[in-house]
C-alpha positions, -999 to +999 in steps of 0.1 A: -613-280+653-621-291+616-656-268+623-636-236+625-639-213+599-612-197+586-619-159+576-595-147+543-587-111+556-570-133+588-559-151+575-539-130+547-534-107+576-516-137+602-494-143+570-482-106+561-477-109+599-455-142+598-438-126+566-428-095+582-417-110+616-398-132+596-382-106+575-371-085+603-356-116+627-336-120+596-322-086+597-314-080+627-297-115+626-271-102+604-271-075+622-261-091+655-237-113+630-219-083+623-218-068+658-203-098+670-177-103+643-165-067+652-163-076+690-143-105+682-118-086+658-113-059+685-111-085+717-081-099+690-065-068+689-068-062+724-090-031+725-123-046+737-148-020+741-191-031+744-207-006+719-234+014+740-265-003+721-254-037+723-282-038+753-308-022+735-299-042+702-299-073+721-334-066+734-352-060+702-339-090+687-353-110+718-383-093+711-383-097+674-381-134+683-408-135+702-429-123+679-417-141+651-426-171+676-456-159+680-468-158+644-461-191+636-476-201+664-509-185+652-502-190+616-494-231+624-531-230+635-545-214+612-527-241+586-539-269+606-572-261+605-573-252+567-556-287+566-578-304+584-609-292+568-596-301+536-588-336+545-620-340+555-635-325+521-614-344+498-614-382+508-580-397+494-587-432+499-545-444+498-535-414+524-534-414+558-558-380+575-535-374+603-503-376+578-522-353+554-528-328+579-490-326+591-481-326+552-502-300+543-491-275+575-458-285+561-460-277+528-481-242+535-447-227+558-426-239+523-447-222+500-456-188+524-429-174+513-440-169+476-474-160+483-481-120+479-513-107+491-514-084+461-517-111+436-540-134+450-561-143+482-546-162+508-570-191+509-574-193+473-533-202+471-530-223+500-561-246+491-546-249+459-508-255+473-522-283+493-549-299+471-516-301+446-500-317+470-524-342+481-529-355+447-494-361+443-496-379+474-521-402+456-505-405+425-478-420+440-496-442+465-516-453+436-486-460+416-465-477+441-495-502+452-500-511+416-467-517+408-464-537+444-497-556+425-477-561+392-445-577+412-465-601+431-484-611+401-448-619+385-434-639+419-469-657+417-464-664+375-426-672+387-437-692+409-459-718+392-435-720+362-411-736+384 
């Protein structure tokens, strides 16, 4: 999968997508919130009534679902194979390629939510996002095998004082 290119205008385009899907689920989440919390009020008082679009309302948010499903689905794949190829490209000796793949699909869904298409290109930020994130991965692998050397270097020193 690693030989897949991944096209910019797609890409940016499976990400306004994911953004969008996203944003409206979220809407019409409080929407249903509110529907509900006005069913249970009147079903208190006594004077249940089903509003007449509860059907209809309850169908689009199924469908906004769906496709909110949907483009993570395809954005998740997209991520995975800019991921992968990077992995490949940049070598880190100390991390493991199939935890640096799931780390970096992981840390583009955190940071998709900053990114704005105006501002920048899409495969630009999220190389950079995970490159970042990769080296921090090394830093502290590096620094937690040296100090690891530096302790058993003591407990050996400790060792043949006593």
């Amino acid at each position: 999968m690693a030989t897949e290119y991944l096209n910019n205008k797609t890409f940016e385009a499976l990400i306004v997508r994911f953004q969008k899907a996203k944003r409206e689920r979220i809407k019409y989440q409080l929407f249903m919130d509110d529907i509900i919390a006005t069913q249970q009020r009147t079903m208190r008082r006594g004077r249940f009534k089903k509003p007449a679009l509860w059907c209809e309302v309850e169908e689009l948010f199924k469908q906004l679902a769906f496709d909110y499903e949907n483009a993570q689905d395809d954005l998740a794949i997209a991520f995975y194979t800019l991921s992968e190829n990077i992995v490949r490209y940049a070598k880190f000796n100390l991390i493991d390629q199939d935890d640096a793949i799931q780390e970096g699909v992981m840390i583009c869904f955190e940071k998709i939510g900053r990114f704005d298409p105006k501002k920048g290109k899409a495969f630009n930020y999220m190389t950079t996002c995970i490159l970042n994130h990769f080296r921090q991965l090394y830093r502290t692998a590096r620094n937690y095998n040296e100090l690891k050397r530096k302790y058993l270097d003591f407990v050996q020193i400790q060792m043949d004082v006593s």
